[in-house]
C-alpha positions, 0 to 999 in steps of 0.5 A, spaced: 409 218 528 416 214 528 418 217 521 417 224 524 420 222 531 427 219 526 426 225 523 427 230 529 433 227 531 437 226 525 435 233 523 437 235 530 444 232 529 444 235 522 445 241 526 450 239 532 455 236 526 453 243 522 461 246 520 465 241 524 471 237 523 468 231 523 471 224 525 469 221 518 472 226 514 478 227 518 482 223 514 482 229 508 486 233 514 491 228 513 495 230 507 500 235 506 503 239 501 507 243 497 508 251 496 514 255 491 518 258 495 518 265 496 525 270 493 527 269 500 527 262 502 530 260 495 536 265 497 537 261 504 537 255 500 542 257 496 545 259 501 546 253 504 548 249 498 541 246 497 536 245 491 530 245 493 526 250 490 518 248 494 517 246 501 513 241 504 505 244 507 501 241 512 496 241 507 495 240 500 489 243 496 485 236 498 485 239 506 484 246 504 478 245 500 475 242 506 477 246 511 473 251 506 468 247 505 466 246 514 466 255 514 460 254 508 457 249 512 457 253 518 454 259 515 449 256 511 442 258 513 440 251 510 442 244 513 446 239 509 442 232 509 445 225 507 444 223 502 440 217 500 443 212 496 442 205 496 448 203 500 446 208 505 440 205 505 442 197 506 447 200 511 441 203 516 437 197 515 442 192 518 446 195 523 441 194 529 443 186 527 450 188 526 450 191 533 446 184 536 451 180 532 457 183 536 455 183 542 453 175 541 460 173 539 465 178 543 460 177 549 460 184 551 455 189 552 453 196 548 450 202 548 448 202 540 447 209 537 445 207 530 440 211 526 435 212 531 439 215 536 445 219 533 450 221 538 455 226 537 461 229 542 464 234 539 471 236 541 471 245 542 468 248 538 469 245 532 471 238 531 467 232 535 466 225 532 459 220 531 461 212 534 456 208 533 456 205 541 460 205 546 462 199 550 459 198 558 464 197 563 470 199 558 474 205 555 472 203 549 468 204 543 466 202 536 464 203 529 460 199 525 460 198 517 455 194 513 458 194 505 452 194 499 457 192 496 459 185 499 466 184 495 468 189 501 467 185 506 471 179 504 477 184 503 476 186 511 476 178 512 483 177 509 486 183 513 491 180 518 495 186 521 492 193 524 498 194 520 494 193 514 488 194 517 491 202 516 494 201 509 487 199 506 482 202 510 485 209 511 479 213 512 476 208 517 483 208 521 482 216 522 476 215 523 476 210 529 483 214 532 480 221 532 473 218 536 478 214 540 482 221 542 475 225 543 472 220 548 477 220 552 477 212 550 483 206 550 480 202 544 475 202 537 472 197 535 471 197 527 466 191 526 464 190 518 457 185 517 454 182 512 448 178 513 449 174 506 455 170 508 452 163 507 457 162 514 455 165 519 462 166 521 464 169 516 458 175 518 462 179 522 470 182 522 471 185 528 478 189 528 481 192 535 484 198 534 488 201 540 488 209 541 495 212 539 499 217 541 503 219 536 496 219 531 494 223 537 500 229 537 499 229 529 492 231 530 493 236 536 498 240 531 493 239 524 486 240 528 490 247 532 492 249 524 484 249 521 481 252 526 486 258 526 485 258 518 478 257 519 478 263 525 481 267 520 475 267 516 470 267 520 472 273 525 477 278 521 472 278 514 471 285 515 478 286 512 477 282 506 470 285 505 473 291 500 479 290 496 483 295 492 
């Protein structure tokens, strides 16, 4: 009976993130790329005294194939399972006791989604982000990450700025910023928990990292650009459906 309830809600929310720009993902909207300039633009750049033969694009090959990749899901009659791997698995299994862990050591109270009771808030039609709880009382929410692998852990706790935190955790930094942005919160907690550490200090790195502004309009101009990509497929295929 639990095993079919578990399996209703993840196939339900399955459905909710079929096709959207999703917060775990956001980070392969982040880099740019390039492009040859047409006849005309080479003449304005010599022109002007230039040597610049491409010019800079909001997104590189790595995003595009994304933004395809959300299109195919979206009109795929079948729903993209997880897959799970061994590291899935130790994640799922612990992250209840993370969550209890958090709440003894910061004194703060959460509303854990977890596994059993997946969440997604979506932001328009087709992006939205999975946060792993929300604070009680605060603007605040939060992610929780429980390495397999334990030498990830321990490059977590030797991070000593937010600074480092978004050049070493990159994904995760996106991750945090863009559930912060779409629920309308101050702050994300991004938590990593290894129940193995001899020290029980050691168990827990928890990482405060403030909403940003300017992360903010980088997204508004990225999520606007993709949606109107993806807009162009979903509703004007009729004149791409023949081709002389």
């Amino acid at each position: 009976m639990a095993e079919n309830y578990f399996t209703a809600v993840q196939t339900e929310w399955l459905k909710l993130r079929r096709g959207k720009i999703t917060s775990s993902e956001y980070h392969k909207l982040t880099k740019g790329g390039r492009r040859d300039m047409t006849e005309e633009e080479l003449a304005e750049e010599k022109k002007r005294g230039g040597k610049r033969k491409t010019i800079d694009t909001l997104f590189g090959e790595g995003a595009i194939t994304y933004i395809t990749s959300r299109i195919t899901e979206m009109q795929s009659s079948e729903i993209k399972e997880e897959v799970d791997f061994k590291q899935t698995e130790w994640g799922k299994n612990n992250e209840a006791a993370a969550a209890e862990h958090f709440e003894a050591i910061t004194g703060l109270s959460i509303i854990h989604y977890g596994i059993s009771c997946p969440q997604f808030f979506p932001y328009g039609d087709y992006a939205g982000g999975s946060p792993d709880f929300e604070v009680i009382d605060k603007p605040e929410i939060g992610e929780i990450k429980c390495p397999y692998d334990e030498n990830v852990h321990t490059r977590r706790l030797l991070i000593k700025s937010i600074d480092q935190f978004k050049e070493e955790e990159p994904e995760a930094w996106h991750q945090c910023q863009m559930n912060t942005f779409i629920m309308g919160k101050e702050a994300c907690y991004y938590a990593s928990f290894d129940p193995r550490r001899i020290d029980p200090t050691l168990r827990m790195k928890i990482i405060k990292i403030k909403a940003c502004p300017v992360w903010q309009e980088d997204f508004k101009i990225r999520h606007d650009a993709a949606i109107n990509l993806m807009a162009d497929i979903l509703f004007d295929t009729s004149q791409y459906l023949f081709v002389e």
